[in-house]
C-alpha positions in Angstrom: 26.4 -20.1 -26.5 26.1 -16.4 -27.8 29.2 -14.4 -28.1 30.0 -10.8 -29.3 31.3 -10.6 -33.0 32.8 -7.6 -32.9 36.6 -8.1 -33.7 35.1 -10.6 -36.8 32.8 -7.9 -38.0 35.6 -4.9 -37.6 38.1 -6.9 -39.0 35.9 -7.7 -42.2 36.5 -3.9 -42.3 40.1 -4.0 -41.9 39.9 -1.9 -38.1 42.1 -3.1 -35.4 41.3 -3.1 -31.8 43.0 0.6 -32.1 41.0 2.1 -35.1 37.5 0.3 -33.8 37.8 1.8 -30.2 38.7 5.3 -31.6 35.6 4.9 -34.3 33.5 3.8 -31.6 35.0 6.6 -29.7 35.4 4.0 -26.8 38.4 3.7 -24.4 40.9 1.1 -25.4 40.3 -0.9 -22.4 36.6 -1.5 -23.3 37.3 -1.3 -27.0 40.1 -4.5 -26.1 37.6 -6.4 -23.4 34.6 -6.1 -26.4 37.2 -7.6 -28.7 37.9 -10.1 -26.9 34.5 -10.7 -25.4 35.6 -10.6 -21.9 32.6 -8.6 -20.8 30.2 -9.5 -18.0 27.7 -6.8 -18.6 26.9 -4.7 -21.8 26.2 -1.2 -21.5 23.5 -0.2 -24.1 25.5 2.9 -24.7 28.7 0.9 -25.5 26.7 -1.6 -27.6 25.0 1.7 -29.6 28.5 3.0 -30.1 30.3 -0.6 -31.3 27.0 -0.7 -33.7 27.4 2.6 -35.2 30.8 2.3 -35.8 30.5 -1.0 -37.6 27.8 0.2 -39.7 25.6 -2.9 -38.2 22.7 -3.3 -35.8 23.0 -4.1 -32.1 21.7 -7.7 -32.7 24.3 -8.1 -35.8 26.8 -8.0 -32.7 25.9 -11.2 -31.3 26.4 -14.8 -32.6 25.9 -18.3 -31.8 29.2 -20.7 -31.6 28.9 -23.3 -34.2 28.2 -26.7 -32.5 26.9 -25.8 -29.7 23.6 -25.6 -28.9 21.5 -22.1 -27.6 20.1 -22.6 -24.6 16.6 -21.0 -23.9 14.8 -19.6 -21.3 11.2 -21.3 -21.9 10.8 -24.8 -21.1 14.1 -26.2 -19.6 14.2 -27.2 -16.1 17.7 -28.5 -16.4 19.7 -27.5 -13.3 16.5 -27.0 -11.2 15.2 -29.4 -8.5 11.5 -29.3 -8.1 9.8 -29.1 -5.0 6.6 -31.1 -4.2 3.4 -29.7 -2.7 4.8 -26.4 -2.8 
């Protein structure tokens, strides 16, 4: 499962949820729901703006949960029913 790394990344920089949204120049309502990865869409713009102020690239904001394994798009039919002579 992927998840948003941003309170480990800011914290390896000592920042708080405070000091990262103001660096990031985000609200503290975004800056706390990124922190928290409560999000259920990512803005680019807010994802630019987390980057920058972290000193890291968009895709160093993303991580994989030990243990559990990344699903992918290509080749799994799990969870689908297929339809003959369609």
């Amino acid at each position: 499962m992927t998840y948003l790394r941003i309170k480990e990344l800011a914290e390896e920089q000592g920042l708080n949820i405070t000091t990262f949204a103001r660096k990031a120049e985000l609200s503290y309502t975004t800056a706390h729901n990124l922190w928290h990865d409560r999000t259920d869409q990512l803005n680019r713009r807010t994802l630019d703006r987390a980057a920058t102020a972290l000193g890291v690239t968009v895709s160093d904001l993303f991580g994989g949960k030990p243990g559990v394994p990344q699903e992918s798009d290509q080749g799994s039919d799990e969870g689908y029913t297929k339809r003959s002579g369609v």
